[in-house]
C-alpha positions as CSV (number, residue, x, y, z in Angstrom):
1,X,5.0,-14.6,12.0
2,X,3.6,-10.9,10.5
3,X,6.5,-9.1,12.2
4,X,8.6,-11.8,10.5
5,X,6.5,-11.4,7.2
6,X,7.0,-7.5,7.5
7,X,10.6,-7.5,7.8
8,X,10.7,-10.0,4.8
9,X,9.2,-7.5,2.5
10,X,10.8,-4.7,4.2
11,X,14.2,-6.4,3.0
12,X,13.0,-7.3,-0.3
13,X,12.0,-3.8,-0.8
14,X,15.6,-2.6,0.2
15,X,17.0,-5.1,-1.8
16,X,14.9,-3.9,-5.2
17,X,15.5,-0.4,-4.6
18,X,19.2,-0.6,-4.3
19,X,19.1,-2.5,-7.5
20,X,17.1,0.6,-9.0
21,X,19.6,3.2,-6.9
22,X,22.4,1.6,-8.7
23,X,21.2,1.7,-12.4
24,X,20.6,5.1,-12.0
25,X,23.9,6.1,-10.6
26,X,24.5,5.0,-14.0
27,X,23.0,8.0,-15.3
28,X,23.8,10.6,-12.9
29,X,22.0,13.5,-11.3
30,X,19.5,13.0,-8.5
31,X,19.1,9.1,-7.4
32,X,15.4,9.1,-6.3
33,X,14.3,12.1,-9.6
34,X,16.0,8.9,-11.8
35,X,14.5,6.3,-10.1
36,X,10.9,7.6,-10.5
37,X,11.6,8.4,-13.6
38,X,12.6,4.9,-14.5
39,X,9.5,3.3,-12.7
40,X,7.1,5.7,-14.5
41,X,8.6,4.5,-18.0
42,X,7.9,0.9,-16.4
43,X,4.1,1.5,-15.7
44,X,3.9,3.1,-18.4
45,X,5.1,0.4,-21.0
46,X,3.6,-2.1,-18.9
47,X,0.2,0.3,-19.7
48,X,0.8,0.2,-23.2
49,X,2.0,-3.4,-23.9
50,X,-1.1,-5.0,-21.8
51,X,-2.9,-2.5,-19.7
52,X,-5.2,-1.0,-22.3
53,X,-6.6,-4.9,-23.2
54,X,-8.1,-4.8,-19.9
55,X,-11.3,-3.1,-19.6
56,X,-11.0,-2.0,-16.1
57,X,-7.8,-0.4,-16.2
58,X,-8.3,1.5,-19.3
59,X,-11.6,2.8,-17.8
60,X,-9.8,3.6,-14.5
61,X,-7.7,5.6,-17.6
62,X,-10.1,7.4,-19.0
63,X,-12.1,8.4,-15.6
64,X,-8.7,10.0,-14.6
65,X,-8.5,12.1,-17.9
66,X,-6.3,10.2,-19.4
67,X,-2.4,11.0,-19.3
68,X,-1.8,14.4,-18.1
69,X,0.9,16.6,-20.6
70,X,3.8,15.3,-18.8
71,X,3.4,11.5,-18.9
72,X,2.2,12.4,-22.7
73,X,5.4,13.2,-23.2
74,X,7.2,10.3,-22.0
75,X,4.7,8.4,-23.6
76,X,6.8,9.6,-26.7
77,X,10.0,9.6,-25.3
78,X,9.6,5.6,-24.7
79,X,10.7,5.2,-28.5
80,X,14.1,6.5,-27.9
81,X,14.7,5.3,-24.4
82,X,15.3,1.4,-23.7
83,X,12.1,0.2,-25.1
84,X,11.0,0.4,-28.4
85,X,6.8,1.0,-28.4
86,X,4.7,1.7,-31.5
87,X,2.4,4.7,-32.0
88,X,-0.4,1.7,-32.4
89,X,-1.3,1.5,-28.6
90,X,-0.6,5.8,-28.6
91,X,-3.4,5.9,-31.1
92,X,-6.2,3.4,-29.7
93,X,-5.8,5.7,-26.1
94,X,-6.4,9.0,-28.2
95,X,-9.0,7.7,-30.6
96,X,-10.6,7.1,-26.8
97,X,-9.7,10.7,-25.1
98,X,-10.6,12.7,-27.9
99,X,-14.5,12.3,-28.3
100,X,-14.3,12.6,-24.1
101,X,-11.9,16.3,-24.5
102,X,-14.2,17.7,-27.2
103,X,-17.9,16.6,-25.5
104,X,-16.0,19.1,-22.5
105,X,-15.2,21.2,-25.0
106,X,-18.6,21.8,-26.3
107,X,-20.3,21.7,-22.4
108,X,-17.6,24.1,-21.0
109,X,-18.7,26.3,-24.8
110,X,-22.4,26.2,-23.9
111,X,-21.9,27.5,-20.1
112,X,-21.1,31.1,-19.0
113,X,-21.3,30.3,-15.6
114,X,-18.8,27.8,-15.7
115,X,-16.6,29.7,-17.8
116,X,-16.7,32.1,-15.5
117,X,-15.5,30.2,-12.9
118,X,-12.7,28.6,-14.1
119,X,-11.2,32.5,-14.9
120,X,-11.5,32.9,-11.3
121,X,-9.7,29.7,-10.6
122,X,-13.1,27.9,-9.2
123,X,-11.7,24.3,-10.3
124,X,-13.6,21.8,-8.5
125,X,-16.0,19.7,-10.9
126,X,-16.3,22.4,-13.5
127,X,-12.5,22.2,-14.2
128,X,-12.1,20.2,-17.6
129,X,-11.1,16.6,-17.0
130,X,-8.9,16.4,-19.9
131,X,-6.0,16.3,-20.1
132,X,-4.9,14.3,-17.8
133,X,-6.3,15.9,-14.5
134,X,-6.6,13.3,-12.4
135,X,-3.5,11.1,-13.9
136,X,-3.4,7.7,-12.9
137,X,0.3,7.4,-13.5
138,X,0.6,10.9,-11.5
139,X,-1.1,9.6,-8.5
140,X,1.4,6.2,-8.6
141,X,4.7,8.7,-9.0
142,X,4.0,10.4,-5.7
143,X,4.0,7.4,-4.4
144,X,6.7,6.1,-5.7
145,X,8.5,9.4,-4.9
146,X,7.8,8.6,-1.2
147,X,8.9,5.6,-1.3
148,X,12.0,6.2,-2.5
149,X,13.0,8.4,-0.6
150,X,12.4,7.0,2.0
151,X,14.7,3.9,1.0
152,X,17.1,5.9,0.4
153,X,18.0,6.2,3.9
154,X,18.8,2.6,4.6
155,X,20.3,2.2,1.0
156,X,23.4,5.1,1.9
157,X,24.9,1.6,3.9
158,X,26.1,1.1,0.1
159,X,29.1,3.2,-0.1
160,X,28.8,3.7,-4.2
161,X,25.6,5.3,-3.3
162,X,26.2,7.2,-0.3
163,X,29.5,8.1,-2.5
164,X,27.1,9.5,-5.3
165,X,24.9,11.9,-2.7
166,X,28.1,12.9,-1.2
167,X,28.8,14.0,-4.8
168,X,25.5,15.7,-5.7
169,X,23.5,12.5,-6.3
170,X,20.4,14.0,-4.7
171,X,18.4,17.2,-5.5
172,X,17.5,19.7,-2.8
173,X,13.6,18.8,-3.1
174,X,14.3,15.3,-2.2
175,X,17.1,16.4,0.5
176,X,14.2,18.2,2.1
177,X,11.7,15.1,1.8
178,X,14.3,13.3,3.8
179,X,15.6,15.1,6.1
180,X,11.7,15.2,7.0
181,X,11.3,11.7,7.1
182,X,14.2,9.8,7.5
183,X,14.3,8.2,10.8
184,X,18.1,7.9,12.0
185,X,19.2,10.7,13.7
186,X,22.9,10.3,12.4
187,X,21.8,9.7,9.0
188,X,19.7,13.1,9.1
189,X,22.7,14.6,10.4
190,X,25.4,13.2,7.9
191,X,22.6,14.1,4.9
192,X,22.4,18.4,6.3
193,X,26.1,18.2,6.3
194,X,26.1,16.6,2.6
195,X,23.8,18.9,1.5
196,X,25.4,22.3,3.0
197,X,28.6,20.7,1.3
198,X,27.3,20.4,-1.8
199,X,25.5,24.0,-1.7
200,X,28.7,25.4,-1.4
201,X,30.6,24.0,-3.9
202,X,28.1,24.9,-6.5
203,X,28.0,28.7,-4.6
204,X,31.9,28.7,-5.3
205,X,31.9,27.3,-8.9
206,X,29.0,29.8,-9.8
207,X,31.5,32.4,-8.8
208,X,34.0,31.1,-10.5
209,X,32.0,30.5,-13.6
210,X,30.4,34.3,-13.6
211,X,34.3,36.0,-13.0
212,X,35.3,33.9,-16.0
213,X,32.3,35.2,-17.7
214,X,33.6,38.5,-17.5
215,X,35.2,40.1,-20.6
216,X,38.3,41.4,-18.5
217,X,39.5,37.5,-17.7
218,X,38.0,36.0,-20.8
219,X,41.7,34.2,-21.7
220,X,41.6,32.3,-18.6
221,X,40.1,28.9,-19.8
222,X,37.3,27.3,-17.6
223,X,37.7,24.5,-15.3
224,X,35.7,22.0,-13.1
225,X,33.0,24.7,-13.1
226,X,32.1,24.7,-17.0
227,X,29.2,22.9,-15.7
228,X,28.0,24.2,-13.2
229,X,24.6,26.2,-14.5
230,X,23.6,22.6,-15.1
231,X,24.6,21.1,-11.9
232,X,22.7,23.8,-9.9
233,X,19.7,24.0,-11.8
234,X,19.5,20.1,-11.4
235,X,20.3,20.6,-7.8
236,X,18.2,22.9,-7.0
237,X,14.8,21.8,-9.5
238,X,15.8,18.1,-9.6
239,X,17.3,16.1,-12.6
240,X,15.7,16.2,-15.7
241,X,12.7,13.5,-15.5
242,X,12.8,11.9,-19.2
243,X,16.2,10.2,-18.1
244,X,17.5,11.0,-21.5
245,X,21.6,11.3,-21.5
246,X,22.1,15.6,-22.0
247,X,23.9,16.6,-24.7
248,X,27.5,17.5,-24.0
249,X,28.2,21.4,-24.3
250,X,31.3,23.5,-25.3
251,X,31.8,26.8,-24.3
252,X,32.7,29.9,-27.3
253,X,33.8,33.4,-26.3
254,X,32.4,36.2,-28.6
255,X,32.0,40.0,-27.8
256,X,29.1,39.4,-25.3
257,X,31.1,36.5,-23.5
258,X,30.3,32.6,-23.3
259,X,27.6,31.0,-25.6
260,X,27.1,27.6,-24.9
261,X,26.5,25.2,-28.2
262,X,25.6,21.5,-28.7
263,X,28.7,19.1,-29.4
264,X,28.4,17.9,-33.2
């Protein structure tokens, strides 16, 4: 009965995650960097919307520091994602934080010692709590990160996904997080060989990019590889975490080469 319990949630969980695989094939770059990035807008909307009216969860909040700089951000970036959320439920969490941040303020201000040892990186209890330092919403992404990735390996069956890693659809840090903990041997095997691939297609547009670069073939108009300082960077640091779409660029030639420019 457990074992058949287990496997239940085991496939539900496969199920969901192929669900969240697939709406972020939608907007490219690494599958599991979107996919976290999508569940932390989630919490975080779910945070704002009804978390905060519950005493115990905006305490667990507070205790934590609040939302470290990154999650601030998306806090933001909510507005001109998906969801629409006012700066009402923004405002009642920093009317909260800020008499916490400037009571550290003053205590850090009234102690050498402790000043001291945070310039030589002592941390520990006399390292200020805001912002953010113990971030709930932190603490549920590395999770999630972990999870993901590790559903990843039973969610390649689909062939639009494994089609999408074949094609760059996962970053190197998560490459690396799998290849550690994925459990098939010939799905380890087929992911090194999807990686190595994908390494040296973005070694051979890079070269193709920086000869075009050069002023001695600057007529030669670029190709597949106009790209490619994005697709590395994203390959090698992960995609972009606010899941916004990235503006399209265009490429100009002046005396010093290529300058790269929004699209109006």
């Amino acid at each position: 009965m457990e074992r058949a319990m287990s496997n239940a949630r085991a496939n539900g969980e496969g199920v969901f995650a192929r669900m969240v695989f697939r709406d972020a094939l939608e907007a490219g770059g690494c599958l599991v960097c979107r996919a976290v990035a999508d569940m932390d807008q989630r919490s975080i909307y779910s945070f704002l919307y009804e978390g905060i009216e519950a005493p115990s969860v905006l305490a667990r909040f507070l205790a934590g520091g609040g939302f470290c700089p990154r999650h601030f951000r998306q806090v933001a970036e909510l507005g001109v994602n998906r969801w629409s959320v006012g700066c009402v439920e923004t405002a009642i969490l920093c009317r909260h934080m800020l008499p916490r941040a400037t009571r550290e303020a003053a205590e850090l201000g009234r102690s050498r010692e402790t000043i001291r040892l945070l310039s030589a990186g002592g941390g520990g209890a006399d390292t200020p709590l805001f912002p953010g330092r113990d971030c709930m919403f932190c603490k549920e992404s590395a999770e999630q990160e972990a999870r993901f990735v590790a559903l990843l390996e039973t969610a390649t069956e689909d062939e639009a996904l494994s089609s999408a890693i074949a094609n760059g659809g996962l970053c190197l840090p998560h490459g690396y997080a799998a290849l550690k903990h994925w459990r098939g041997r010939r799905r380890v095997e087929w992911l090194r060989a999807q990686i190595e691939a994908q390494s040296e297609r973005l070694a051979k547009d890079l070269q193709e990019y920086l000869r075009k670069y050069d002023e001695r073939f600057r007529r030669e108009p670029f190709g597949g590889e106009i790209d490619v300082v994005e697709r590395a960077v994203g390959f090698l640091a992960g995609t972009k975490s606010n899941g916004l779409k990235q503006a399209a660029v265009r490429h100009t030639r002046g005396r010093r080469g290529t300058t790269m420019a929004e699209k109006p």
